[in-house]
C-alpha positions as CSV (number, residue, x, y, z in Angstrom):
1,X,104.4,-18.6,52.1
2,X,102.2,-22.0,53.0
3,X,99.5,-22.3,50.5
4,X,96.1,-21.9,52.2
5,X,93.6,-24.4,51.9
6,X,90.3,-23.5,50.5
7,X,86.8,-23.1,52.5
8,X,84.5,-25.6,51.0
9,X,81.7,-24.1,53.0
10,X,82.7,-20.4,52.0
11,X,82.7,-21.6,48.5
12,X,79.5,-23.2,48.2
13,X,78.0,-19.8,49.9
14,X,79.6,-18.3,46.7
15,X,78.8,-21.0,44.4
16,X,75.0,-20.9,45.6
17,X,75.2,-16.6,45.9
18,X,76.4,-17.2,42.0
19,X,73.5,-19.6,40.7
20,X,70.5,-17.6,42.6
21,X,71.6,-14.0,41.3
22,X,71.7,-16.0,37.6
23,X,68.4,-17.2,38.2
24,X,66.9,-13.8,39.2
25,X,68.8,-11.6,36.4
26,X,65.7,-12.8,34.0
27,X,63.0,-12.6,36.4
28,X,60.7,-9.4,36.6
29,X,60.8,-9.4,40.3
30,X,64.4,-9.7,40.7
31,X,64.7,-6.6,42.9
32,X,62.0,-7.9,44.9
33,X,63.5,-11.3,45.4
34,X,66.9,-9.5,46.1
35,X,66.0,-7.2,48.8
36,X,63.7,-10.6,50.5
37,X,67.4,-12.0,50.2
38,X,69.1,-9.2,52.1
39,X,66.4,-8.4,54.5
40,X,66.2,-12.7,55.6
41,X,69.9,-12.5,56.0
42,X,70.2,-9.8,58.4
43,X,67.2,-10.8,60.3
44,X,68.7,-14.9,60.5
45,X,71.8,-13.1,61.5
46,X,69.9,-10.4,64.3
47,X,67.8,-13.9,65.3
48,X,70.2,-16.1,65.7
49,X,72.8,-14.0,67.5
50,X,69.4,-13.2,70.3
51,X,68.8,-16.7,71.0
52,X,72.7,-17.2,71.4
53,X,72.2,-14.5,73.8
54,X,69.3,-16.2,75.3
55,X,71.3,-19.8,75.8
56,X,74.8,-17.8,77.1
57,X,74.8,-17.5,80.9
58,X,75.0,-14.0,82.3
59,X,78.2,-11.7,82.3
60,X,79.6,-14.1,79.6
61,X,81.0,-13.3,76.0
62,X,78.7,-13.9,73.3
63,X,80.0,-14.0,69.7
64,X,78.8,-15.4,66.9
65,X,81.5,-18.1,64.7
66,X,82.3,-17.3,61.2
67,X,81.0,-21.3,60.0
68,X,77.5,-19.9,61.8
69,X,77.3,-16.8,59.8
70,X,78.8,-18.5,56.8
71,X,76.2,-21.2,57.3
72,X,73.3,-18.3,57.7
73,X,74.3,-17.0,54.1
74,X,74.5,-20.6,52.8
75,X,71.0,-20.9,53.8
76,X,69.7,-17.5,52.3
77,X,70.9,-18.2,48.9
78,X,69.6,-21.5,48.7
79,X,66.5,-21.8,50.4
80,X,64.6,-20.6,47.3
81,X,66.7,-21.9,44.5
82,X,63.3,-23.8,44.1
83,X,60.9,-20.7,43.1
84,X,63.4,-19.2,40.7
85,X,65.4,-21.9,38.7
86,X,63.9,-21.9,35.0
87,X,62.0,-24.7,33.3
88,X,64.4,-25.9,31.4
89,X,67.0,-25.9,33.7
90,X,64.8,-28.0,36.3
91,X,64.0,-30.3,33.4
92,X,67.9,-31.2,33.2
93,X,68.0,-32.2,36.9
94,X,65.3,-35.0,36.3
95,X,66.5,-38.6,35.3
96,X,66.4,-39.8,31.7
97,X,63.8,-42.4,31.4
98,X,61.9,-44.6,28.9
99,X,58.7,-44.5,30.3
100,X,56.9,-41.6,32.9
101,X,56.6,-44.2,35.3
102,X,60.7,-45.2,35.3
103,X,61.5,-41.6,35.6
104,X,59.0,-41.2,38.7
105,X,61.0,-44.3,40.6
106,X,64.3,-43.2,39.4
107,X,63.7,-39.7,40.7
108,X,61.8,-41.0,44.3
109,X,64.9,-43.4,44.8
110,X,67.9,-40.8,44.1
111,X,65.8,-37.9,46.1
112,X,64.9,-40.4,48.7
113,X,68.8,-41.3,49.2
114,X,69.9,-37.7,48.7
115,X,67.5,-36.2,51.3
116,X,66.2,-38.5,53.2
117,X,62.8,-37.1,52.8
118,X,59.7,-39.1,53.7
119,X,56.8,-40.5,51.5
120,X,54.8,-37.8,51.5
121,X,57.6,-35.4,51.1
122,X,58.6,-37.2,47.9
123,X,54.7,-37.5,47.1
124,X,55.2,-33.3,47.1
125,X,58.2,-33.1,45.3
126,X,57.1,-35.6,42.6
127,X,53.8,-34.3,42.1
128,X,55.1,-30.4,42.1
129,X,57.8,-31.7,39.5
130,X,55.0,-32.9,36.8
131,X,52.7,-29.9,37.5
132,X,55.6,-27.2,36.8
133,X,56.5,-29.4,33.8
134,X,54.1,-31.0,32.1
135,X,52.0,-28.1,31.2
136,X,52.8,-26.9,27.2
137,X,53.4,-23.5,28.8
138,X,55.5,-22.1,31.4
139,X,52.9,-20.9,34.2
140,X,52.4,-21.0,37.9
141,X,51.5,-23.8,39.8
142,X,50.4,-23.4,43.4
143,X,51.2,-27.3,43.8
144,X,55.0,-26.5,43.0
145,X,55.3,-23.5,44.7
146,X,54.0,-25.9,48.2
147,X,56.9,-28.2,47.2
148,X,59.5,-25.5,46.3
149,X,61.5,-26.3,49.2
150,X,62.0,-29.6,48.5
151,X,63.0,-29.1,45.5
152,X,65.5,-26.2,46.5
153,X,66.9,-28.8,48.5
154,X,67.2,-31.4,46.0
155,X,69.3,-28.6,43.3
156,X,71.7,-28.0,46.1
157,X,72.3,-31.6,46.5
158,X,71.8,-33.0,42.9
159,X,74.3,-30.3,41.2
160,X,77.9,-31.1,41.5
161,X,79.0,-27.7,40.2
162,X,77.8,-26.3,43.7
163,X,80.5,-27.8,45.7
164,X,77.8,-29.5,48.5
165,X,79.5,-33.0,48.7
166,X,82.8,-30.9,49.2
167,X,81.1,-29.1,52.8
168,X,81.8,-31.4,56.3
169,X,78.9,-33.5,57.3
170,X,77.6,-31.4,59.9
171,X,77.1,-28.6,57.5
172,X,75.7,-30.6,54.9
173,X,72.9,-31.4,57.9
174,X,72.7,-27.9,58.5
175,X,71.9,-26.9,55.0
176,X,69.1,-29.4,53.9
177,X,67.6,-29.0,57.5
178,X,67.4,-25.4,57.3
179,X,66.8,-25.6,53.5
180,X,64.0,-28.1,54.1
181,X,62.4,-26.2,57.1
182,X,62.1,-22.9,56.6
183,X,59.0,-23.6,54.8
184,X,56.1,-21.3,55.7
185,X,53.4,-24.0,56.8
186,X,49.7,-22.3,56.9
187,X,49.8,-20.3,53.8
188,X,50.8,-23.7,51.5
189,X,48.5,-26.2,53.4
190,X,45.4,-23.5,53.0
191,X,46.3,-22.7,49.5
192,X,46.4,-27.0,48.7
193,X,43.7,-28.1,51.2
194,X,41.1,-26.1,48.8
195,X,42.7,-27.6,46.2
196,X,42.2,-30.9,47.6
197,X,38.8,-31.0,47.4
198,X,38.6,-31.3,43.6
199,X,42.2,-33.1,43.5
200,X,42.7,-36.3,44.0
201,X,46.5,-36.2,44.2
202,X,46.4,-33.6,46.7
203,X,46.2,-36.2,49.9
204,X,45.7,-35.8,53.7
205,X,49.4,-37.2,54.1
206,X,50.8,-34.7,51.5
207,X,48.9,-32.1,53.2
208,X,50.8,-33.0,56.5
209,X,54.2,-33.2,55.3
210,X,54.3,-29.7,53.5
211,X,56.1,-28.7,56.9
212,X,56.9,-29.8,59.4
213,X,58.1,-27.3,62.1
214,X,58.3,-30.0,64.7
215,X,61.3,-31.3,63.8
216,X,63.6,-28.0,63.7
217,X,62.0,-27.0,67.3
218,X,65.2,-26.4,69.7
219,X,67.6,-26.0,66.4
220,X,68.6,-23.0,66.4
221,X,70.2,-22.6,63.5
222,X,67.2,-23.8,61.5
223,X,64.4,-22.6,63.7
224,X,66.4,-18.7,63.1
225,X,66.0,-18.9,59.6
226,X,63.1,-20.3,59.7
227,X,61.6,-17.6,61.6
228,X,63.8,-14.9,59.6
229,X,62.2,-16.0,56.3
230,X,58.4,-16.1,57.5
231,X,58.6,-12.4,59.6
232,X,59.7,-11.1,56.2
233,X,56.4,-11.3,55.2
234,X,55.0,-8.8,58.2
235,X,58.0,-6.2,56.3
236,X,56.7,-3.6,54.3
237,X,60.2,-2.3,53.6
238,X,63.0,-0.2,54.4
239,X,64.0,3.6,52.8
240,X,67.3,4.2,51.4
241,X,68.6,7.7,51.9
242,X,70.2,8.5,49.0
243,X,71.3,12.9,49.0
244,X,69.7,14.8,45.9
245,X,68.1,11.9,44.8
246,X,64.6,9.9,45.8
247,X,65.0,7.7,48.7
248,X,65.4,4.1,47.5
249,X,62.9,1.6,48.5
250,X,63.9,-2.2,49.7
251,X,60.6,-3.9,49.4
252,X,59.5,-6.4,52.3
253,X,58.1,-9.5,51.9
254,X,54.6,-7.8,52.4
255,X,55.2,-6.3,49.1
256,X,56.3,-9.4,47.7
257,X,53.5,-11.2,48.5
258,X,50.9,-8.7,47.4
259,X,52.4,-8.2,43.8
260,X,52.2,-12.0,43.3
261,X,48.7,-12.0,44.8
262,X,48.4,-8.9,41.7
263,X,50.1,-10.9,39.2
264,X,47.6,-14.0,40.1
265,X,44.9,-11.7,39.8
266,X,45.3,-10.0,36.4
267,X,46.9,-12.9,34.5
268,X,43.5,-14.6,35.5
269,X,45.3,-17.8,37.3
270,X,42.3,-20.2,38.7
271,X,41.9,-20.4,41.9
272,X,43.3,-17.2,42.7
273,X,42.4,-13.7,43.8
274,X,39.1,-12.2,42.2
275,X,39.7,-8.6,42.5
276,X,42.0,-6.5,44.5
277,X,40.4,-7.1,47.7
278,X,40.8,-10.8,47.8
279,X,44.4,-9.9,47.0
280,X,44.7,-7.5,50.4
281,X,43.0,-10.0,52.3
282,X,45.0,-13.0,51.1
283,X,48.2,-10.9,52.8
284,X,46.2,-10.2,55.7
285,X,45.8,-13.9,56.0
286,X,49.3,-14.6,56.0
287,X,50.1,-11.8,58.4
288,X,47.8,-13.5,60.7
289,X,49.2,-16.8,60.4
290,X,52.8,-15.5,60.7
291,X,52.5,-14.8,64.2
292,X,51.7,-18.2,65.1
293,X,54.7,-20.0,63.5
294,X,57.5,-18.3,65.1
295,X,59.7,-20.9,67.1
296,X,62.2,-18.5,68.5
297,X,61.3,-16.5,71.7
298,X,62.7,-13.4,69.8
299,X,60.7,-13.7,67.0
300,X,57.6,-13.7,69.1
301,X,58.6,-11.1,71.2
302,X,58.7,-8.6,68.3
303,X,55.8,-10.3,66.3
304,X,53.2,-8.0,67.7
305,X,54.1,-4.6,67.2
306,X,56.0,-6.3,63.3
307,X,51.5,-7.3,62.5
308,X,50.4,-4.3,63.6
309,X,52.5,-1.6,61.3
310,X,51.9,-4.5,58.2
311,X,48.0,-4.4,59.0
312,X,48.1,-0.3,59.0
313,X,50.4,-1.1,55.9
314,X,47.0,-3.0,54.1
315,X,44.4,-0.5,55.8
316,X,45.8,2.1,53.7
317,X,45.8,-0.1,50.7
318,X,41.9,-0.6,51.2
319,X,41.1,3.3,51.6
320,X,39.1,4.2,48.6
321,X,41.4,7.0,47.0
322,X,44.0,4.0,46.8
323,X,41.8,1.2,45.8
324,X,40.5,3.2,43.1
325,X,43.9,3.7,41.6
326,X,44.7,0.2,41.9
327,X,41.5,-1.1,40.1
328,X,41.5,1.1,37.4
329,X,44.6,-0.3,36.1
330,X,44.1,-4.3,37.3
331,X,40.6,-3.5,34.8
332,X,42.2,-1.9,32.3
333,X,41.6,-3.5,29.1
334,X,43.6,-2.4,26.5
335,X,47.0,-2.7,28.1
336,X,48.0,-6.6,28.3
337,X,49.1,-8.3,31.5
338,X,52.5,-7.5,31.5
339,X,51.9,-3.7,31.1
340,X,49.2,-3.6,33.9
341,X,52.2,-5.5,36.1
342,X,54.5,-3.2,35.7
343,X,52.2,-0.3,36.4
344,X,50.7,-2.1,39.0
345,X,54.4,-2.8,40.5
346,X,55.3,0.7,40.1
347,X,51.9,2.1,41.7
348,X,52.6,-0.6,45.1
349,X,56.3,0.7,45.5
350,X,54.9,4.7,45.5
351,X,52.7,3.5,48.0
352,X,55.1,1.6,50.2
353,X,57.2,4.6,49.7
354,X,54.7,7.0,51.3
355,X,53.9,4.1,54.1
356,X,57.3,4.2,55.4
357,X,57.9,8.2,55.2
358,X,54.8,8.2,57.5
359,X,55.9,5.9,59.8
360,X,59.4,5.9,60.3
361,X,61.0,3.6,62.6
């Protein structure tokens, strides 16, 4: 038998697969994150197979290739790599260097060649960099969650045990422009335009350069995932029939969002949510600006009817029975943080539970 060469692309899918479950086996929201992962992959895949449809001429075969799909999960697994890789771990990718200021030109100069990113885009990255890591404790910071796809793209590129130098140029184009555009643009330039105003380092250019949908218009590959990723966030979720047993919830992104608008809220981060109601209305923001940054036809086409069931979703969560719930715990004073999160977390998915037995698809 003839020895079979090996798929560099299929392996960096499982090479990438491999590093993003690792990072989400010690995060609390791993089931979360794992069910955005599933539900952006079917819905690239749904997305780009309709605007295939959309460019094939009547009466003739459409299918989609196996590198297209295989791309499509490439781009699933790594476009978050960013949000979840741990402190320490993004501390090893950084350049050894005698003074801050080497290690800032080192760093601009390797990610400049590696991604070809612009000013402002290495502004981003830089800046996100020393505000997830220069803090004595590991916390949130709004400024590296705006540059998360940058740096998402910069692990894929700047680890060798990945395999991405192995893929064929046009797939390595494929990734980081996909990788680097799927970023959701309104929610991160509102979030760091307030910040602007008391931060210096937070500049108009930077502001600009967050995303920059213009330049994956007409791709489809990249304008699919992009718009895959972002309608997420109108999903409340799916139910998982299981016999003799409670139906098994696959969260949405709308769920996501709201429990880390909760998590904001009670672990008292500034600058975010006040009370519960700012946290609602922060997710109806961002279903609001969803609709507007679709780039594929299909995507729009659906967009309407996907808002409408997510703001029924975020009524229900203002009626006063289920605020009341909600508050009680995000007040409650003698549990800490982490206990209020998990009840809080537990509370959302009975909720989204009894959303989605109500309206069924």
């Amino acid at each position: 038998m003839m020895d079979v060469a090996p798929d560099p692309l299929l392996g960096f899918v499982e090479a990438v697969q491999a590093r993003a479950n690792a990072y989400l086996s010690v995060r609390p929201d791993q089931y979360e994150q794992l069910d955005h992962l599933r539900h952006v992959s079917n819905r690239a895949h749904w997305l780009f197979y309709n605007e295939l449809v959309r460019a094939t001429p009547p009466g003739a075969p459409v299918m989609m290739s196996r590198r297209d799909s295989l791309l499509l999960d490439a781009c699933t697994f790594s476009h978050d790599l960013g949000k979840w890789i741990p402190r320490d771990d993004l501390a090893g990718l950084l350049p050894l260097a005698v003074t801050p200021a080497q290690a800032q030109v080192a760093f601009r100069d390797r990610a400049r060649a590696l991604l070809g990113l612009s000013d402002y885009q290495l502004d981003l990255l830089w800046l996100g960099l020393r505000r997830r890591l220069d803090p004595a404790v590991d916390a949130y910071s709004a400024v590296y969650d705006a540059a998360h796809h940058l740096v998402s793209a910069y692990i894929v590129v700047a680890d060798p045990s990945l395999g991405f130098a192995a893929l064929a140029r046009e797939d390595q184009v494929e990734v980081l422009t996909t990788v680097i555009g799927h970023q959701f643009g309104a929610y991160y330039k509102r979030t760091l335009f307030e910040l602007s105003l008391r931060d210096p380092d937070i500049t108009p250019g930077l502001l600009v350069d967050i995303s920059r949908p213009d330049k994956i218009v007409g791709l489809r590959l990249p304008a699919s995932f992009h718009d895959a990723d972002i309608n997420d966030m109108l999903y409340v979720g799916s139910l998982e029939r299981r016999p003799y047993r409670e139906d098994l919830l696959h969260a949405g992104g709308l769920i996501k969002i709201f429990l880390i608008n909760l998590t904001l809220l009670v672990n008292g981060v500034p600058n975010g949510p006040r009370d519960l109601y700012d946290c609602v209305n922060s997710c109806g923001g961002t279903v609001q600006s969803v609709i507007s940054e679709f780039l594929t036809p299909t995507a729009r086409s659906e967009g309407q009817a996907m808002r409408e069931r997510a703001t029924l979703f975020l009524d229900m969560l203002r009626d006063t029975d289920t605020a009341t719930g909600y508050i009680r715990l995000i007040q409650d004073g003698s549990r800490p943080p982490a206990d209020r999160l998990k009840a809080l977390r537990t509370l959302t998915h009975s909720k989204a539970r009894e959303f989605l037995r109500e309206h069924r698809d």
